[in-house]
C-alpha positions as CSV (number, residue, x, y, z in Angstrom):
1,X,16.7,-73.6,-61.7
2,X,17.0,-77.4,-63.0
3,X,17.0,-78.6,-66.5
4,X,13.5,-78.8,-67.7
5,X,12.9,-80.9,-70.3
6,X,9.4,-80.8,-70.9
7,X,8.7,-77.5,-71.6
8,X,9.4,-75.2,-75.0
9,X,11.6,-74.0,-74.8
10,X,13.7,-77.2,-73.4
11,X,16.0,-75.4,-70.6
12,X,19.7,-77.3,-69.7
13,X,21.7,-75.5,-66.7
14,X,23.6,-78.5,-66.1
15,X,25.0,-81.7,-68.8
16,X,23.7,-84.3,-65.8
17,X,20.7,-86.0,-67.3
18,X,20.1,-83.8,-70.3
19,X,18.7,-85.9,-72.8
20,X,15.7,-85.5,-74.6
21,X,14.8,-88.9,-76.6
22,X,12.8,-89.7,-79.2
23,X,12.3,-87.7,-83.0
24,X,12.0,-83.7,-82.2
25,X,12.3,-80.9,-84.5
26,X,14.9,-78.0,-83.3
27,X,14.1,-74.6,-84.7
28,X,16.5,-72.9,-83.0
29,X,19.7,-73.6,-80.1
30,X,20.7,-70.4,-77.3
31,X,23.4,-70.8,-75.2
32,X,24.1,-67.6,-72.7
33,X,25.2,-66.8,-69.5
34,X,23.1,-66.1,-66.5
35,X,24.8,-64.4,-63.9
36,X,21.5,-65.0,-61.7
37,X,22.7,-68.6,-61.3
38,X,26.3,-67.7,-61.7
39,X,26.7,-69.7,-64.8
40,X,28.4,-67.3,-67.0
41,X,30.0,-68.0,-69.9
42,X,34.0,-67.6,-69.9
43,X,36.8,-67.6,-72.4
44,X,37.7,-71.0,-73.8
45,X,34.3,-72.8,-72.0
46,X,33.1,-75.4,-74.6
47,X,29.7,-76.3,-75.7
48,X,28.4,-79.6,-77.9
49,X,24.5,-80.4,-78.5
50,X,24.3,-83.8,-79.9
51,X,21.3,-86.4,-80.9
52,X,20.6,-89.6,-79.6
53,X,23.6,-91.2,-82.1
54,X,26.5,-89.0,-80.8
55,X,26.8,-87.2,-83.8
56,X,27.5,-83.0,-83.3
57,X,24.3,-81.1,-83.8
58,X,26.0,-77.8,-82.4
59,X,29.3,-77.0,-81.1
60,X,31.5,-73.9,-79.9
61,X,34.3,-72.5,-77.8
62,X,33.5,-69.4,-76.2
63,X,36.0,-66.9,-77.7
64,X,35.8,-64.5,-74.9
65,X,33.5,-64.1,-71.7
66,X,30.1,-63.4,-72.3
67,X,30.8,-65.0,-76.0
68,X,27.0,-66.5,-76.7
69,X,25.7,-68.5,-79.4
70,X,22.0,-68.0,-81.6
71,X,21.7,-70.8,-84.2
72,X,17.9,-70.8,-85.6
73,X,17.0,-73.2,-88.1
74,X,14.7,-72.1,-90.1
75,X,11.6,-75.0,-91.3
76,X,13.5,-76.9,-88.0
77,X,15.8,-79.7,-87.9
78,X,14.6,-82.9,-87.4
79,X,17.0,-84.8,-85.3
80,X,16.2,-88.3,-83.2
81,X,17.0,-87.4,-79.6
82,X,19.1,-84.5,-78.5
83,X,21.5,-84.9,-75.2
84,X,23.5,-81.4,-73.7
85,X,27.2,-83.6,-74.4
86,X,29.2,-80.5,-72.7
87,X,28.6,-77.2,-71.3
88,X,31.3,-75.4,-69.2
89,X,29.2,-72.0,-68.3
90,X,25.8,-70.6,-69.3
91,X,22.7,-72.0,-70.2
92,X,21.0,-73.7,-72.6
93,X,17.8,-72.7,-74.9
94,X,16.4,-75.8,-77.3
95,X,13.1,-74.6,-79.1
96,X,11.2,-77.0,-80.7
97,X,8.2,-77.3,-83.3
């Protein structure tokens, strides 16, 4: 599967052209593996969500394999664009309001 980027929730397999633009509201950020695609997660892969500016939205390094990530943010967070910066393994969930 490809990044899809116009559906909720906004899907990222892959950092190439991963941007979203314009004002969205997050209410919550996934990243997991998916051994269906063989993009598992491993120890010491790195993942950064960022807005349009460059500045961090979400970031971590996978402490283990397997070592996934569930941020919600409850009432959302507005942000003005959002761009996958880095993603070693997994996938990547953006849900929006």
């Amino acid at each position: 599967m490809a990044n899809s980027l116009y559906t909720n929730p906004v899907y990222f397999d892959s950092t190439s052209g991963a941007s979203l633009t314009g004002k969205v509201v997050i209410t919550a950020v996934v990243w997991v593996s998916d051994s269906g695609t063989n993009l598992d997660i491993a120890a010491d892969d790195d993942f950064l969500l960022s807005d349009g500016n460059g500045m961090k939205i979400i970031g971590k390094r996978a402490e283990s394999a397997g070592d996934d990530l569930y941020i919600p943010f409850w009432g959302g967070l507005p942000v003005n664009g959002v761009t996958l910066t880095t993603m070693d393994g997994g996938v990547c969930y953006v849900y929006l309001k």
